[in-house]
N, C-alpha and C positions, 0 to 999 in steps of 0.2 A: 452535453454530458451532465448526469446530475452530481449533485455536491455528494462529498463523501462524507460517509458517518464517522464516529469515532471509534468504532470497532477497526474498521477498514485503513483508516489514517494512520491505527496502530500496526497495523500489516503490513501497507509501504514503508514507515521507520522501518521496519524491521528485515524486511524480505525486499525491498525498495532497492534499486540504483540508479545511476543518475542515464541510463540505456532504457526504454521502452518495453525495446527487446529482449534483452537481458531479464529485467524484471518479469516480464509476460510469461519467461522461461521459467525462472525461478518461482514465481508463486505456483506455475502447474506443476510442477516435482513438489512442493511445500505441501500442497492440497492434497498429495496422495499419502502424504506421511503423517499429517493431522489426527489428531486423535482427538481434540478438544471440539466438538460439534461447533457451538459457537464461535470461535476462532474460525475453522475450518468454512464454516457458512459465509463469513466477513470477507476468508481471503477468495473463496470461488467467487464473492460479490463485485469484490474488487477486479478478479480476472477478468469477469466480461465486460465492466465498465472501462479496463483500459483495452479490452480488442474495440472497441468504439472508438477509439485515439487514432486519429490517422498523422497526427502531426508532434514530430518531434520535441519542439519548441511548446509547446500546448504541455506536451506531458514533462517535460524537463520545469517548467513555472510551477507545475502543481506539486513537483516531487519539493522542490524550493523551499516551495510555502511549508508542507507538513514538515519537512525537516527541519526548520526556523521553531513552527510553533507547535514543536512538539519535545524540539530540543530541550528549551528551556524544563517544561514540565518534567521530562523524564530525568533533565539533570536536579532537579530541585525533590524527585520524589513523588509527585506527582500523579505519576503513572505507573500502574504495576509492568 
């Protein structure tokens, strides 16, 4: 799988849970409600690169990670 940008990373924080599934679900309901082009492009980006996830464990590590270090930023201000 390729790394994720920080458009996208911001996607998972945000429309993310710690379910594959769930998340897969929820960014395609998110994506039809978008109105922000760029946001909207990040989060379809994101969609197909987690239908390439076949392993739960794989994607629960990666949700980990951007939630750790994206936490901080977004608690410090960081991130819009």
């Amino acid at each position: 799988m390729n790394r994720l940008t920080d458009g996208e990373k911001e996607v998972l924080y945000v429309y993310g849970s710690p379910s594959l599934r769930d998340t897969h679900k929820r960014l395609g309901m998110a994506c039809i409600l978008m109105v922000d082009p760029i946001t909207k492009a990040n989060a379809c980006s994101l969609r197909n690169k987690l239908a390439e996830i076949t392993c739960q464990f794989a994607y629960y590590c990666m949700y980990a990670s951007v939630r750790e270090e994206l936490g901080d930023l977004i608690y410090k201000g960081y991130v819009a």
